[in-house]
N, C-alpha and C positions, 0 to 999 in steps of 0.2 A: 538737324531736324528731330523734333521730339514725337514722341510713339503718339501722343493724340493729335499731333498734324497726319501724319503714317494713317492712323486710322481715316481718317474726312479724305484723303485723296485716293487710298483705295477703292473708299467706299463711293468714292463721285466717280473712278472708273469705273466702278460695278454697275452704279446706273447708267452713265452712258452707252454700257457695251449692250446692254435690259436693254435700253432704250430703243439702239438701233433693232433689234428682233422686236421687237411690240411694234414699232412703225414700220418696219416692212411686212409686217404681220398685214399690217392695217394698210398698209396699201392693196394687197393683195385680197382681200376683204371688200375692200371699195368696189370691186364690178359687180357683185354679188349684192351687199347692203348697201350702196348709194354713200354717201358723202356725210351723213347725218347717223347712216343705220352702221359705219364705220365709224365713226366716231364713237358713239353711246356704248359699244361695246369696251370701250376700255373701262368706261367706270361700270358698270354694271356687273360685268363678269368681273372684275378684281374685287367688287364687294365682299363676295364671301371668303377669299384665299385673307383681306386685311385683318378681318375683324376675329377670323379662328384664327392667327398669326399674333396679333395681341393679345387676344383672352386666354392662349394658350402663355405665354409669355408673362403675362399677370402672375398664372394658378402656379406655375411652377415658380417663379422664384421668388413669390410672396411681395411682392409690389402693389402698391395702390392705385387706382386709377386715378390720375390728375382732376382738379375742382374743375367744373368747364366757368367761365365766365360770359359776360356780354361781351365784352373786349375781343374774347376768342372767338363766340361764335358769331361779330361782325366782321371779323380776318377772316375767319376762314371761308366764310362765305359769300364774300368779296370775291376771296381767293379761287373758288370752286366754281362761281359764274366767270371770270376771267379764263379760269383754264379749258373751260366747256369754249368759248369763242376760239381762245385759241388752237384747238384742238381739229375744230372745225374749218379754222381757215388754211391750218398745216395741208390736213385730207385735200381739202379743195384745189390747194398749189402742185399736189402733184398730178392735176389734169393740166399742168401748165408746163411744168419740166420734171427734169430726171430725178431719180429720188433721192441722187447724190445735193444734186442743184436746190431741189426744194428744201432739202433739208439745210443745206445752208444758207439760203434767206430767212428761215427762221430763226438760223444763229445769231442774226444781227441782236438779238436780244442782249446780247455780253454786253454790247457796250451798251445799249441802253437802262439794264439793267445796273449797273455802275452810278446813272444816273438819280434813279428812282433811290434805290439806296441811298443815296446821299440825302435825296428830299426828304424822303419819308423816316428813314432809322437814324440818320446821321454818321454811316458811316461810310468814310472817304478811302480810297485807296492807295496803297504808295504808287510813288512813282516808276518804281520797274514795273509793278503790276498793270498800271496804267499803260505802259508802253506796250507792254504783255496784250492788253485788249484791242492797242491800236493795230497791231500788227494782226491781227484777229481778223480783225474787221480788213483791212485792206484782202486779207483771202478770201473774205466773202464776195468783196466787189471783183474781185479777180472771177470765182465760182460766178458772179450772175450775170458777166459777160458771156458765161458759156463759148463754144469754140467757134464766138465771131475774132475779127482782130482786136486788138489793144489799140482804142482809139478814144479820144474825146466824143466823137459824134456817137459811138457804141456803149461809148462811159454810162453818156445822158439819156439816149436811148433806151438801155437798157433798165436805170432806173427810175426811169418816168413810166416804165411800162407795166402792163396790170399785173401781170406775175410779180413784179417786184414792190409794188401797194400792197399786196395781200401778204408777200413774204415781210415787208416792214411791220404791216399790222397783225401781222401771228408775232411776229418776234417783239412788241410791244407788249400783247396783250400777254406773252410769255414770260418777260420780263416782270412787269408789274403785278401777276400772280405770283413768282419765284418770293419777289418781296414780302407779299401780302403772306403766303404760307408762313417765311418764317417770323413774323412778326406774330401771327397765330400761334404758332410752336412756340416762341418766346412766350408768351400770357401765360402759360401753362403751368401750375406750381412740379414741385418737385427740381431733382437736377437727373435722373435718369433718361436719357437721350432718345432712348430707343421707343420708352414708354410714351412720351411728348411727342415723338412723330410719328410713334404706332397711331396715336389719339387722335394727333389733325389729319392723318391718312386715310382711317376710318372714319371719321364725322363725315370731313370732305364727302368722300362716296356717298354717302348718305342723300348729301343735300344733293351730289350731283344728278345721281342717279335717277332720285323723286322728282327734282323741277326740268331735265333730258326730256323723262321718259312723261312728264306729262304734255311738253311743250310738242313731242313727235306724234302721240297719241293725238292731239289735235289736226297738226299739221302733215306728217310726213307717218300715218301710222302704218303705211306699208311696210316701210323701212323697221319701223318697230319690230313687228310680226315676224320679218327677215333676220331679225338680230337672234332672235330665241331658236328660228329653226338653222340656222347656221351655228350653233354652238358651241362645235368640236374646236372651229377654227378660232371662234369669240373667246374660249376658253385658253388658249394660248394669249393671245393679249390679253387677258384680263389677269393671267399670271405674271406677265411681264409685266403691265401694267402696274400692279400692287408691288411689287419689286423696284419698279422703276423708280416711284412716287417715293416710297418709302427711306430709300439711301437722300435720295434730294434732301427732304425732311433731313435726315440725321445731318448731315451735311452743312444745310443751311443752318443749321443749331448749331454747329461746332465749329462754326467759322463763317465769316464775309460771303454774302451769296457773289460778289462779282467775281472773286476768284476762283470758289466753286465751280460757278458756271464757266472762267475762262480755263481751265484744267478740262470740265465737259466740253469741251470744244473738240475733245481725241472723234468725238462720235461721227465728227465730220470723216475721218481717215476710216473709220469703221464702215460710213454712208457709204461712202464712193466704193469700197471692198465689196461690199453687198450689192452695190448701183451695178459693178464688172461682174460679178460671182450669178446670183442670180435674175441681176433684168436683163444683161446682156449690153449695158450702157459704156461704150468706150472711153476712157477718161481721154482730154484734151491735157496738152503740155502746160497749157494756164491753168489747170486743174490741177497738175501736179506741183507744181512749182506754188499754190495758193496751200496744198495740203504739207508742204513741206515747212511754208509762214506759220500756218497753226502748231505743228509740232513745236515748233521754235519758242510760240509765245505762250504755249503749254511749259518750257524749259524756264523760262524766265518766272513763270508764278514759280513752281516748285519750287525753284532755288532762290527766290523773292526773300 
């Protein structure tokens, strides 16, 4: 394993671990700002930690800011309406299950993600990798049975049911922004990593922030109003947040977003740690035996 693999896996468990504290941040958000006014808060409040994180980053080690193109700014902004849906349908599935649970139907993005890759960049995976994802994905179905039995009629059940629609279509719309970001990050001249996905992290914000915050102002402006006076706790996601986004970026630069994303799949083991620690949510033994699948097909990318 060579030191710039070391770095993209590190750096995809540093978002993952971000990640899990920004969404249970943001769950714990949700009774207070609504589903809409917990959501906006991620990109909002990360606004200012991105953009003083790059410009400071620029000034000190004399770097240039990347040319933007049209190429970039219709990725990225593909990219930043997808993750706003996505973002929204995560919030909303945990009025459906545990926030171990919820958050792994939105996993199912690994393998979808695998997909879109292929369509859109052309890029294919090996075949351990590939195996790495299926085994993935078999823990998720494990996770969205929850602690009914292991049954066919529970199989189907379970995913025909609404919670698991919204969990497939968070983890689509998931998927196809992870793509869309790094294909933005790619357009970007230069080869310094950090500058490229400091730049689609902050654009991103930008467009998100302006077309959120005008869409809720219309519709849901309470929730708006609720975002600004709730602050202290918006300011923690919004920190995770910009942290979160930001490793993705480097990541998805410096290697295959499907095995990126199938190495972030640890965040499930982190969920469910957080789901027992503080919601108080008991794992079932199909839950353990699904988190112990992940770890496995997390073994197989690294050493892929």
């Amino acid at each position: 394993m060579d030191g710039s693999l070391a770095i993209w896996i590190w750096i995809t468990i540093l978002a993952a671990i971000s990640q899990s504290f920004r969404t249970a941040q943001q769950k714990n958000l949700k009774v207070r700002l609504g589903d809409f006014g917990a959501s906006y808060v991620r990109f909002s409040y990360a606004l200012p930690f991105a953009w003083v994180s790059l410009v400071s980053y620029i000034f000190f080690t004399g770097t240039s800011f990347p040319t933007l193109t049209y190429t970039f700014g219709f990725w990225v902004t593909l990219a930043g309406v997808l993750q706003i849906i996505f973002t929204v349908l995560l919030i909303k599935l945990f009025s459906h299950r545990s926030f171990a649970a919820g958050t792994a139907f939105s996993k199912t993005e690994v393998i979808q993600v695998a997909l879109f890759e292929a369509l859109i960049i052309g890029s294919i995976v090996s075949l351990q990798t590939g195996l790495a994802i299926i085994l993935g994905f078999v823990a998720i179905i494990l996770l969205s049975i929850g602690k009914g039995l292991i049954s066919f009629s529970n199989l189907i059940s379970s995913l025909l049911s609404k919670q698991a629609g919204i969990g497939l279509a968070s983890g689509a719309f998931l998927a196809l922004c992870s793509v869309c970001f790094r294909a933005a990050t790619d357009s970007l001249s230069g080869n310094d990593l950090i500058v490229k996905a400091g730049t689609t992290l902050s654009i991103s914000l930008v467009i998100q922030t302006f077309l959120m915050g005008i869409w809720m102002k219309i519709n849901v402006k309470s929730e708006l109003i609720l975002s600004f006076k709730e602050w202290r706790g918006s300011t923690i996601v919004g920190f995770f947040g910009a942290l979160t986004s930001f490793c993705w970026f480097y990541a998805f630069s410096a290697n295959a977003v499907a095995p990126v994303k199938a190495i972030g799949q640890i965040e499930l083991v982190l969920a469910l740690l957080i789901s027992m620690i503080f919601f108080r949510e008991r794992p079932s033994l199909k839950e353990a035996t699904a988190i112990l699948l992940l770890l496995l097909s997390i073994i197989l990318v690294l050493f892929d």
